[in-house]
mmCIF file of the N, C-alpha and C atoms, coordinates in Angstrom:
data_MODEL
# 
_entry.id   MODEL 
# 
loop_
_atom_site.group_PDB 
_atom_site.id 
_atom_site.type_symbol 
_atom_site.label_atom_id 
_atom_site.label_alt_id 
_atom_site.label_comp_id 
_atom_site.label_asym_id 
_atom_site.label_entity_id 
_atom_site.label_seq_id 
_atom_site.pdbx_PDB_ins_code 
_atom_site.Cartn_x 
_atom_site.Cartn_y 
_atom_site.Cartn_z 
_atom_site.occupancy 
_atom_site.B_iso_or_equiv 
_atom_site.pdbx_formal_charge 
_atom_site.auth_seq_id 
_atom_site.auth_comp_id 
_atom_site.auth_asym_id 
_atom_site.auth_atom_id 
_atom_site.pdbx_PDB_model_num 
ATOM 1   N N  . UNK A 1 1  ? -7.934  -0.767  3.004   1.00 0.00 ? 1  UNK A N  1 
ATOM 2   C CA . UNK A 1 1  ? -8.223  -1.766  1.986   1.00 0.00 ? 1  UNK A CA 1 
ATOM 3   C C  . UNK A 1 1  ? -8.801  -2.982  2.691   1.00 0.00 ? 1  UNK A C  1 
ATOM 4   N N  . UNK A 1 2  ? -10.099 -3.432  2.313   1.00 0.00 ? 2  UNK A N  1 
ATOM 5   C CA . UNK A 1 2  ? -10.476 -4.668  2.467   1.00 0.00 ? 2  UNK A CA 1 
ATOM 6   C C  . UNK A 1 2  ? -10.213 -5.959  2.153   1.00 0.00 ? 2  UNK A C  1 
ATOM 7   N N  . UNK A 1 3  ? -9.944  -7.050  3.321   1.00 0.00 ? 3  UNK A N  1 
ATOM 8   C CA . UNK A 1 3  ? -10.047 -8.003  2.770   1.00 0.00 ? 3  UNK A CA 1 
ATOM 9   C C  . UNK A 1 3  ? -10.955 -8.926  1.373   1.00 0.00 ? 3  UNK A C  1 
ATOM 10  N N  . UNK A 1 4  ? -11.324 -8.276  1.376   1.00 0.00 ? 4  UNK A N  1 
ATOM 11  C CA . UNK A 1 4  ? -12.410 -8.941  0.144   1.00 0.00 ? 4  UNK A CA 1 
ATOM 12  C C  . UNK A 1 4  ? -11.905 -8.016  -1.327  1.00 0.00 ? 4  UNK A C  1 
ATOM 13  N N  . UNK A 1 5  ? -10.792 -6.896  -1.096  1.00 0.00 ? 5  UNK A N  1 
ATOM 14  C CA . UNK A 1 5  ? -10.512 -6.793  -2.051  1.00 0.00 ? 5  UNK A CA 1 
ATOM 15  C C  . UNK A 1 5  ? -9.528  -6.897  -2.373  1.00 0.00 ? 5  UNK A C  1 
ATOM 16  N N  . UNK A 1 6  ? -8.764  -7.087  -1.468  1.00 0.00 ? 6  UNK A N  1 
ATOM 17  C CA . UNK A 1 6  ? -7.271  -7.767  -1.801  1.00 0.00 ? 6  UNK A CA 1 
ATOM 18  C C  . UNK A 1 6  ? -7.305  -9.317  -2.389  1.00 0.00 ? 6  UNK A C  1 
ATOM 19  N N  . UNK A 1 7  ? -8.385  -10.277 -1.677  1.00 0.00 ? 7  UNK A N  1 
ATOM 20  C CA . UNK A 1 7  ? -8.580  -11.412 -2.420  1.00 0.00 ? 7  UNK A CA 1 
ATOM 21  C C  . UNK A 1 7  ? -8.920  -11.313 -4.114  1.00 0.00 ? 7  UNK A C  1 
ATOM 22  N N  . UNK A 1 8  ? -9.458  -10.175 -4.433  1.00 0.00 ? 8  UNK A N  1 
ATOM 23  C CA . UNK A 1 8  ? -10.311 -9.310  -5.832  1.00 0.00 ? 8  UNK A CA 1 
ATOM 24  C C  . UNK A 1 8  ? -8.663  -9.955  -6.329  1.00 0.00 ? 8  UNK A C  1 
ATOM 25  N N  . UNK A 1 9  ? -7.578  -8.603  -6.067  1.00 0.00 ? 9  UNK A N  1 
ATOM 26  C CA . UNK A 1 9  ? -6.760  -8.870  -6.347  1.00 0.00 ? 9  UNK A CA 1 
ATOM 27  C C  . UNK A 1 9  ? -6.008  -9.838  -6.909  1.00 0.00 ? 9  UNK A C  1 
ATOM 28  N N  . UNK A 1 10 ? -5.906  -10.673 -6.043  1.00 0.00 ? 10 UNK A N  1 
ATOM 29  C CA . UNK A 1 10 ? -5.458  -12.255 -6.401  1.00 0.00 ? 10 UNK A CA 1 
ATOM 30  C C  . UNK A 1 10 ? -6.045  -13.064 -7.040  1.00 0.00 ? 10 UNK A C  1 
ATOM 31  N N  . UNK A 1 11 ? -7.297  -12.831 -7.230  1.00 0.00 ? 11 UNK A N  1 
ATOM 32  C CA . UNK A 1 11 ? -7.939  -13.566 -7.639  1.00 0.00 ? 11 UNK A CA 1 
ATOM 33  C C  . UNK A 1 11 ? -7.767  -13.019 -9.458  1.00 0.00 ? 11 UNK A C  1 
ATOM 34  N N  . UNK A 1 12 ? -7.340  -12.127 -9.773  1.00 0.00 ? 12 UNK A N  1 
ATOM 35  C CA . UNK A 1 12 ? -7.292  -11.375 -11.068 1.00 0.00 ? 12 UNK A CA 1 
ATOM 36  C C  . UNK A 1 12 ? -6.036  -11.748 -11.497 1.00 0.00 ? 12 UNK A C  1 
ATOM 37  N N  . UNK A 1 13 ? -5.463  -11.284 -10.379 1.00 0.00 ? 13 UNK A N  1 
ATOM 38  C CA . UNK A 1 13 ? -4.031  -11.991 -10.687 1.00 0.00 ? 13 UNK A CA 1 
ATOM 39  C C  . UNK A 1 13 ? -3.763  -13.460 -11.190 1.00 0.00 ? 13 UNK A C  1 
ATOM 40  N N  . UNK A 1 14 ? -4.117  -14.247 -10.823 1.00 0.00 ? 14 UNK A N  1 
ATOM 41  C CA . UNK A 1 14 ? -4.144  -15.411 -11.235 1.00 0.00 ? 14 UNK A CA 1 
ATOM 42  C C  . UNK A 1 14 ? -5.167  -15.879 -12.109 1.00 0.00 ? 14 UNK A C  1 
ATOM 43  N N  . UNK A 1 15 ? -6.077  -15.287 -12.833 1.00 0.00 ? 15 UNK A N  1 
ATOM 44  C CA . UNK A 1 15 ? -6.294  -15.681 -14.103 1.00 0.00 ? 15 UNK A CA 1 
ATOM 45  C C  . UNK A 1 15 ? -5.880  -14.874 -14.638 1.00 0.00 ? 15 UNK A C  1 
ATOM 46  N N  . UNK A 1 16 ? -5.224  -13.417 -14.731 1.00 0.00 ? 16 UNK A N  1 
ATOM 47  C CA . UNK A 1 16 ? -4.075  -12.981 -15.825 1.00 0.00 ? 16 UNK A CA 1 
ATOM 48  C C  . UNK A 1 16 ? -3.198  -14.274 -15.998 1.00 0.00 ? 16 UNK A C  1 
ATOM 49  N N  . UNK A 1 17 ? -2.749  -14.789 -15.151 1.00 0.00 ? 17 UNK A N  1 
ATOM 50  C CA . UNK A 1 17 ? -1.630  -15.718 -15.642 1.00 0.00 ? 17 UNK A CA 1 
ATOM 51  C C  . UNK A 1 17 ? -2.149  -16.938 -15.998 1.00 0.00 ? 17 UNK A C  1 
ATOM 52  N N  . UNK A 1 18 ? -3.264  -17.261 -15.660 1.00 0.00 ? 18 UNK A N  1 
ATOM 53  C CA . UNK A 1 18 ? -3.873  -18.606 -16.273 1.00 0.00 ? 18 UNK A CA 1 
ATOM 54  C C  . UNK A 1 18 ? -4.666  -18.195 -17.997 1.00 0.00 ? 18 UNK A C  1 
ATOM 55  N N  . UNK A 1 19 ? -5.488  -17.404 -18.203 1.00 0.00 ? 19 UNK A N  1 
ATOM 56  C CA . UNK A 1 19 ? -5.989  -17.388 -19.261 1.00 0.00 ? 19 UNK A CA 1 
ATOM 57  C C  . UNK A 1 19 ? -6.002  -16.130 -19.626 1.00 0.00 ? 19 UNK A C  1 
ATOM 58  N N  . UNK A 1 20 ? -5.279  -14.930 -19.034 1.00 0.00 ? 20 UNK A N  1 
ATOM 59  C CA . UNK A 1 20 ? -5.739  -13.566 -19.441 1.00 0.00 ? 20 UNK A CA 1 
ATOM 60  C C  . UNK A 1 20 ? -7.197  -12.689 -18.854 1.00 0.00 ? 20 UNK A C  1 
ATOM 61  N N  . UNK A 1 21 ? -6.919  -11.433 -19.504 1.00 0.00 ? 21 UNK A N  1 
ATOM 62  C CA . UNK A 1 21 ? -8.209  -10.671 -18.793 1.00 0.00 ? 21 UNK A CA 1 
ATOM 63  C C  . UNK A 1 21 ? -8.653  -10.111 -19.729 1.00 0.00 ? 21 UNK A C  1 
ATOM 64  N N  . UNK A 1 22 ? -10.428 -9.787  -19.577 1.00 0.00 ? 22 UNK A N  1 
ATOM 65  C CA . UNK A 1 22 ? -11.039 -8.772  -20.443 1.00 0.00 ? 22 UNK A CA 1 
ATOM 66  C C  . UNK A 1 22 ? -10.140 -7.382  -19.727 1.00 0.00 ? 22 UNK A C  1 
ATOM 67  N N  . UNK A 1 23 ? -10.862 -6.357  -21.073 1.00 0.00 ? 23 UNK A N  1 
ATOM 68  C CA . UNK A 1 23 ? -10.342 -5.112  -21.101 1.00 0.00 ? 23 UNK A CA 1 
ATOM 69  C C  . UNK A 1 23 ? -11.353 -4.393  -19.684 1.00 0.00 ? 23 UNK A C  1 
ATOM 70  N N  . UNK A 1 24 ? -12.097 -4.746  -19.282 1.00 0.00 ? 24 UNK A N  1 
ATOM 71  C CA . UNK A 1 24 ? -12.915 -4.153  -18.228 1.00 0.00 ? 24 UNK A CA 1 
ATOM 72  C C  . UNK A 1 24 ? -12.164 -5.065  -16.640 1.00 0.00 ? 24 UNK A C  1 
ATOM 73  N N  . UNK A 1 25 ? -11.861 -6.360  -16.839 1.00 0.00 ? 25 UNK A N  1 
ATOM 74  C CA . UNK A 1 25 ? -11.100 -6.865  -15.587 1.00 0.00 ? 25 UNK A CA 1 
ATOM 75  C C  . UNK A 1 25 ? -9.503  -6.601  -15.620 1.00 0.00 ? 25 UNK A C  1 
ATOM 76  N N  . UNK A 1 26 ? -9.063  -5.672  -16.140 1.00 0.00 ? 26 UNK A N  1 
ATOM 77  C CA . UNK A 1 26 ? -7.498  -4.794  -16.791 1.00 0.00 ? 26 UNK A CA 1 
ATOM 78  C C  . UNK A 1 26 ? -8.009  -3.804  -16.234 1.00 0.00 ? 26 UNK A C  1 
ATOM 79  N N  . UNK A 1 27 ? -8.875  -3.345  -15.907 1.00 0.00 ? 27 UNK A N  1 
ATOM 80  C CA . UNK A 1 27 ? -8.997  -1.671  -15.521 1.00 0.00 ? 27 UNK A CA 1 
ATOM 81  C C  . UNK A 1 27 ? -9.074  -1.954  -13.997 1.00 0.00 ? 27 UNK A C  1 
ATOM 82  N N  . UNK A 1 28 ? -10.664 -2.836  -14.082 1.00 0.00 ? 28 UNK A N  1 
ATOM 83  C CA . UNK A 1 28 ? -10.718 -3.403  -12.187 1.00 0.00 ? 28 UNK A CA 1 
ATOM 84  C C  . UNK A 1 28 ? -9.657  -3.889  -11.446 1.00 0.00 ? 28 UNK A C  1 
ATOM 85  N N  . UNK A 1 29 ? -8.574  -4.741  -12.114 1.00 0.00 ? 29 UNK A N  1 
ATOM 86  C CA . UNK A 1 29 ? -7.041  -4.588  -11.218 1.00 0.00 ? 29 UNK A CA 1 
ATOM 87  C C  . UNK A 1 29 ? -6.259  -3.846  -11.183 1.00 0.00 ? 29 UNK A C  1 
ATOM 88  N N  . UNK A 1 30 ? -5.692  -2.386  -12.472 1.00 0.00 ? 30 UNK A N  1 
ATOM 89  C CA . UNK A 1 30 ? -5.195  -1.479  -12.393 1.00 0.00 ? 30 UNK A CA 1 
ATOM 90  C C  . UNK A 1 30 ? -5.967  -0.704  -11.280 1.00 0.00 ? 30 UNK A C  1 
ATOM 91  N N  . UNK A 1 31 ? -6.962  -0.542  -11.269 1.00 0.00 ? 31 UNK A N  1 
ATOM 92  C CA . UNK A 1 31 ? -7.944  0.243   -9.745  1.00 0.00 ? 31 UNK A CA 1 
ATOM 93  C C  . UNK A 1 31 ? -7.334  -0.136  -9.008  1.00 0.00 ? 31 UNK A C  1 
ATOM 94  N N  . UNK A 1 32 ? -7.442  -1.537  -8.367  1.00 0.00 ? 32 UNK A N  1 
ATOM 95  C CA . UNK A 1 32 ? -7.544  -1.993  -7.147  1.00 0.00 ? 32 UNK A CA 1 
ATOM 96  C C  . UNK A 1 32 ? -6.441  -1.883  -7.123  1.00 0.00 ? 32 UNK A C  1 
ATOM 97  N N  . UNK A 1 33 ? -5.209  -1.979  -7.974  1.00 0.00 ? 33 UNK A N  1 
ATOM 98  C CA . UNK A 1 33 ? -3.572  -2.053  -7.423  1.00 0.00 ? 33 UNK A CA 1 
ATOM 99  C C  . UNK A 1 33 ? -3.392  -0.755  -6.857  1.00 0.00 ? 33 UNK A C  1 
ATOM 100 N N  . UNK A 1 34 ? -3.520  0.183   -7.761  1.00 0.00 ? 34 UNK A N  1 
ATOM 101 C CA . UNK A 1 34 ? -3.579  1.740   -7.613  1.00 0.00 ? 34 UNK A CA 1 
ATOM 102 C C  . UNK A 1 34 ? -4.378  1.827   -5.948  1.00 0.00 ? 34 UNK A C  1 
ATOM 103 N N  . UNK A 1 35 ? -5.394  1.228   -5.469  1.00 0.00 ? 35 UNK A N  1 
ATOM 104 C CA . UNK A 1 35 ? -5.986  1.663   -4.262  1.00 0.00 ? 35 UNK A CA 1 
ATOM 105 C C  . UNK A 1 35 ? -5.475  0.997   -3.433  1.00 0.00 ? 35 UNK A C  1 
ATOM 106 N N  . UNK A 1 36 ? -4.817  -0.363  -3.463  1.00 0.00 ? 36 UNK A N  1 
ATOM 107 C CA . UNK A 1 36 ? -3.932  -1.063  -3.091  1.00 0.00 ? 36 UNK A CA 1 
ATOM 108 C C  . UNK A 1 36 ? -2.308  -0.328  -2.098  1.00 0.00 ? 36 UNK A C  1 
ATOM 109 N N  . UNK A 1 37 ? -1.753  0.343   -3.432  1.00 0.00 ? 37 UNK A N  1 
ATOM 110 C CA . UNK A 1 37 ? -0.588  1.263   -3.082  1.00 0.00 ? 37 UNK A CA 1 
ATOM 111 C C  . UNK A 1 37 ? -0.565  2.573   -1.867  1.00 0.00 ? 37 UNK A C  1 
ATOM 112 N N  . UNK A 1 38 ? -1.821  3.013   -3.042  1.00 0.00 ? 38 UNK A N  1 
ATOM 113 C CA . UNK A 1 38 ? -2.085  4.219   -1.950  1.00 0.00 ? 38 UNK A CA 1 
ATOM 114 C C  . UNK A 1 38 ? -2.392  4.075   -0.697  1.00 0.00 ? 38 UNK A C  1 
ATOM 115 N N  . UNK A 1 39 ? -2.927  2.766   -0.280  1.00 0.00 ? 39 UNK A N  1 
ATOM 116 C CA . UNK A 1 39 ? -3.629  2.081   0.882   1.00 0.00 ? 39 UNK A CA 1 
ATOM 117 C C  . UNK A 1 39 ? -2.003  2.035   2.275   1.00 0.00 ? 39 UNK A C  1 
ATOM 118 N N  . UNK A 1 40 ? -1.170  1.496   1.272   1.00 0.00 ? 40 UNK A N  1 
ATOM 119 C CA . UNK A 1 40 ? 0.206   0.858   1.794   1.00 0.00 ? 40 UNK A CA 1 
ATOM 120 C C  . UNK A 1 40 ? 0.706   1.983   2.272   1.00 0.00 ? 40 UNK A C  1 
ATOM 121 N N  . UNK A 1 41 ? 0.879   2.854   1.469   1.00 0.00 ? 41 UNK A N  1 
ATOM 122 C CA . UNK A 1 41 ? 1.723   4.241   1.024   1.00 0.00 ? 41 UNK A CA 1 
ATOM 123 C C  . UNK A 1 41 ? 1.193   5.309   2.597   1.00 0.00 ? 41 UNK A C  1 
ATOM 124 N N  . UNK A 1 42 ? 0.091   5.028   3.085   1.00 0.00 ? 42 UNK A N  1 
ATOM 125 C CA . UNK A 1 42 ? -0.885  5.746   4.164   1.00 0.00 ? 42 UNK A CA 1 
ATOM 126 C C  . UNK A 1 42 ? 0.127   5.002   5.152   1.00 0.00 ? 42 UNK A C  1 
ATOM 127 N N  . UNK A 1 43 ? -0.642  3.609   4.840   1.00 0.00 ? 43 UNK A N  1 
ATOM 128 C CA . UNK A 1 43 ? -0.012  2.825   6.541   1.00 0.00 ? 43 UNK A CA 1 
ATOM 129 C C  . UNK A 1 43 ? 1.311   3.220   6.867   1.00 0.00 ? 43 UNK A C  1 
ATOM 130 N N  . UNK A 1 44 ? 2.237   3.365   5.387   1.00 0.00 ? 44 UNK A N  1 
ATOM 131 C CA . UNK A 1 44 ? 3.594   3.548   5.843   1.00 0.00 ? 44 UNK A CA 1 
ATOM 132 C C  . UNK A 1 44 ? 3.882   4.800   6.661   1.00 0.00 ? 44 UNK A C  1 
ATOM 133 N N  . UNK A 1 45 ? 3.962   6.441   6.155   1.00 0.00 ? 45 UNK A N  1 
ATOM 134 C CA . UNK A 1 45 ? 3.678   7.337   6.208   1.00 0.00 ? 45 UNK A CA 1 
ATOM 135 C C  . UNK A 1 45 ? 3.460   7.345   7.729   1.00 0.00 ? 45 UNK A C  1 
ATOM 136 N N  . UNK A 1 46 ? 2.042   6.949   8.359   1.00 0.00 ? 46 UNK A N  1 
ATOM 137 C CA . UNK A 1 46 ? 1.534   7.094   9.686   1.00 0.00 ? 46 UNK A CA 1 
ATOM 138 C C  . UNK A 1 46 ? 2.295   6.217   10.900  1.00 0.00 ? 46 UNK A C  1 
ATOM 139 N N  . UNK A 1 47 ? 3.033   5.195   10.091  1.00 0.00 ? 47 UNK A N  1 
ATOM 140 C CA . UNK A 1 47 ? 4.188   4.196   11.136  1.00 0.00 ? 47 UNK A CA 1 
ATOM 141 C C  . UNK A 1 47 ? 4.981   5.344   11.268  1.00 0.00 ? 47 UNK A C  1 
ATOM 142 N N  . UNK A 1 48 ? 5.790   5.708   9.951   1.00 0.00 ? 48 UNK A N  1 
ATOM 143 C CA . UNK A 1 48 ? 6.811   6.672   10.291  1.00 0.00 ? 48 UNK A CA 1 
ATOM 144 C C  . UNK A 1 48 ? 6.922   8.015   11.027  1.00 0.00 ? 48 UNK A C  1 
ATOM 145 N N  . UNK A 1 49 ? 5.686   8.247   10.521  1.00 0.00 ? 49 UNK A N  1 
ATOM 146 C CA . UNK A 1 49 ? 5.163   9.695   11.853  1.00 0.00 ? 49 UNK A CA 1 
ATOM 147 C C  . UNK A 1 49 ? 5.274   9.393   13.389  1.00 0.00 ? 49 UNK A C  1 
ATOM 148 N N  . UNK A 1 50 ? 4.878   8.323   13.778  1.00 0.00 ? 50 UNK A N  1 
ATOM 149 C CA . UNK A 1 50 ? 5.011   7.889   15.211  1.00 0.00 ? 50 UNK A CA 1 
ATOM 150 C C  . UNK A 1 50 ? 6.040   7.328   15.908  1.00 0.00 ? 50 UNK A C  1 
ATOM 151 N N  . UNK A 1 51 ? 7.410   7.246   14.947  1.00 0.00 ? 51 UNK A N  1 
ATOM 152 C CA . UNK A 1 51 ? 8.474   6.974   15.418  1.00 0.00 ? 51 UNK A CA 1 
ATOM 153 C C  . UNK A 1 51 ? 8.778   8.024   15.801  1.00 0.00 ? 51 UNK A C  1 
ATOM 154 N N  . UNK A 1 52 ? 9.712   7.960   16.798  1.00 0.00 ? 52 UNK A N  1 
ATOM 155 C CA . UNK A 1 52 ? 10.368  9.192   18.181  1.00 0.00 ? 52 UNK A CA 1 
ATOM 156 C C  . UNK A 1 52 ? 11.902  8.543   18.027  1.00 0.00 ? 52 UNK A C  1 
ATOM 157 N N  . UNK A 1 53 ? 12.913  9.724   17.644  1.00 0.00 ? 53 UNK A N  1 
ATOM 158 C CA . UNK A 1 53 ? 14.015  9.429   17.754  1.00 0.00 ? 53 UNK A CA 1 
ATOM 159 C C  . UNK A 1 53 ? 14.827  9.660   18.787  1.00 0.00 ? 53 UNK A C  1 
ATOM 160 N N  . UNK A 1 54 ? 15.507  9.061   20.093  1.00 0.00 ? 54 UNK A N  1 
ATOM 161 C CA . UNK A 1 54 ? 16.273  9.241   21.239  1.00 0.00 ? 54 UNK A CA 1 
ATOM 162 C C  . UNK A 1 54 ? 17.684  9.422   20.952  1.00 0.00 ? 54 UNK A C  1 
ATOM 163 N N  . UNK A 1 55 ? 17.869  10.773  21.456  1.00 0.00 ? 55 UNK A N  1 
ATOM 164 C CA . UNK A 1 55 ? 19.238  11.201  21.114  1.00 0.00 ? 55 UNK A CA 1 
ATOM 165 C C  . UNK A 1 55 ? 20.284  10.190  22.609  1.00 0.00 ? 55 UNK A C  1 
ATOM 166 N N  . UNK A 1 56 ? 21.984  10.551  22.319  1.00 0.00 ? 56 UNK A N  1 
ATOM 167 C CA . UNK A 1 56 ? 22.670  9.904   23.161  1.00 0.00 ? 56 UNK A CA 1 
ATOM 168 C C  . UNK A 1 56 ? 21.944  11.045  24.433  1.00 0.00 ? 56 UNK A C  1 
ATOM 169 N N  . UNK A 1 57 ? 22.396  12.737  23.994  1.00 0.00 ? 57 UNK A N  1 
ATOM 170 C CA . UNK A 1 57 ? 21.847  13.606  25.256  1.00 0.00 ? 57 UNK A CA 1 
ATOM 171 C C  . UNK A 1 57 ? 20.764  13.317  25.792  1.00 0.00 ? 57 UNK A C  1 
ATOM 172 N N  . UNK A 1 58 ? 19.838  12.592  25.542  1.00 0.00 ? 58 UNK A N  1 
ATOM 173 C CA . UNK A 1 58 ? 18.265  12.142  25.909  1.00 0.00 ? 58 UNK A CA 1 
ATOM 174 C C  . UNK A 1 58 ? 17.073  12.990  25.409  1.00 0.00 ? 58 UNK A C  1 
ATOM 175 N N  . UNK A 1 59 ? 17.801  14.071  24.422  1.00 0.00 ? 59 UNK A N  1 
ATOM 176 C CA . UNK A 1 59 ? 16.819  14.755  24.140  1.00 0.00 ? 59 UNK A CA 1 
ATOM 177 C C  . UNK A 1 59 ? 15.831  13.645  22.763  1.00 0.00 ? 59 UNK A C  1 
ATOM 178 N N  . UNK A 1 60 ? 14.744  13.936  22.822  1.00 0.00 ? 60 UNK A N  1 
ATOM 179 C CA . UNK A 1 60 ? 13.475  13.370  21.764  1.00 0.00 ? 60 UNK A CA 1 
ATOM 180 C C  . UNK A 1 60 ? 13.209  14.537  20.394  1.00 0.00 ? 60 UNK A C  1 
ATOM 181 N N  . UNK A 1 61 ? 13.012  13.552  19.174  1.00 0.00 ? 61 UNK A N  1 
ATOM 182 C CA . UNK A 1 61 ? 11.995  14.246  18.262  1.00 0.00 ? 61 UNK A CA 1 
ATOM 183 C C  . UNK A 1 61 ? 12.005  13.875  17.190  1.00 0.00 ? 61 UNK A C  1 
ATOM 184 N N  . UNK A 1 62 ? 10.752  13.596  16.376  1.00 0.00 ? 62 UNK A N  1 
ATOM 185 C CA . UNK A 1 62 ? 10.446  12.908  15.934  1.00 0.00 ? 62 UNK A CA 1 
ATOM 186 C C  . UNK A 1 62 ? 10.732  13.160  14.398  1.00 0.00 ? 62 UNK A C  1 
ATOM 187 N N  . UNK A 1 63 ? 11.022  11.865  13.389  1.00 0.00 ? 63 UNK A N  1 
ATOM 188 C CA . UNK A 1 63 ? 11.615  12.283  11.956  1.00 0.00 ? 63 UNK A CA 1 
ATOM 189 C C  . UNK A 1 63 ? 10.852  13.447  11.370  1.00 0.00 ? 63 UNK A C  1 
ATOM 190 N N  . UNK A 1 64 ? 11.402  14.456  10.600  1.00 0.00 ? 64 UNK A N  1 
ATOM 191 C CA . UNK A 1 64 ? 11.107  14.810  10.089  1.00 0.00 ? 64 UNK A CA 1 
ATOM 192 C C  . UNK A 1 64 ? 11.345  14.244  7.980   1.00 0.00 ? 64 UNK A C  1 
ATOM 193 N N  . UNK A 1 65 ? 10.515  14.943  7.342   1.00 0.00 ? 65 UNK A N  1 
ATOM 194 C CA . UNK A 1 65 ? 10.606  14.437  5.955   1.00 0.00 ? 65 UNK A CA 1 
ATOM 195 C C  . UNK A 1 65 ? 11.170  15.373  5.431   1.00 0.00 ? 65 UNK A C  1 
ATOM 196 N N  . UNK A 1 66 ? 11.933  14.727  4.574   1.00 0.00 ? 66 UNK A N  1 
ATOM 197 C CA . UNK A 1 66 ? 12.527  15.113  3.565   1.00 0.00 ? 66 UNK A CA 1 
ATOM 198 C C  . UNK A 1 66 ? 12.123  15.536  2.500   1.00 0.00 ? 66 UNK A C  1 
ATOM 199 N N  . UNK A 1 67 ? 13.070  16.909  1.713   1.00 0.00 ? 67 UNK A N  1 
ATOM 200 C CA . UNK A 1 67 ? 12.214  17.761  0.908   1.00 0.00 ? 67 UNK A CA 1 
ATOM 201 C C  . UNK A 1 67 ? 12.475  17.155  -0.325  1.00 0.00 ? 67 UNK A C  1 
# 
């Protein structure tokens, strides 16, 4: 996600709360939140993959996910 669209973001955001939105700038922030999440949802995911868990025995390995 780009900076220039996370500002999008905020910037929508805050005239929802100042004067409201057309029905076409309601869709362009439902987008961008939605690409927003999924954006987050990646970064998280790929942090958690690269964590390595150290046992007391010294043995290594890394989380697995849950079903």
């Amino acid at each position: 996600m780009t900076e220039e669209k996370i500002k999008r973001i905020n910037a929508l955001a805050k005239k929802s709360k100042a004067e409201g939105l057309t029905d076409e700038e309601a869709k362009e922030q439902k987008a961008l939140r939605q690409e927003y999440i999924e954006a987050y949802k990646r970064s998280l995911e790929n942090q958690l993959n690269a964590i390595v868990v150290e046992e007391k025995d010294g043995s290594r390995h890394k989380l697995k996910k849950k079903s």
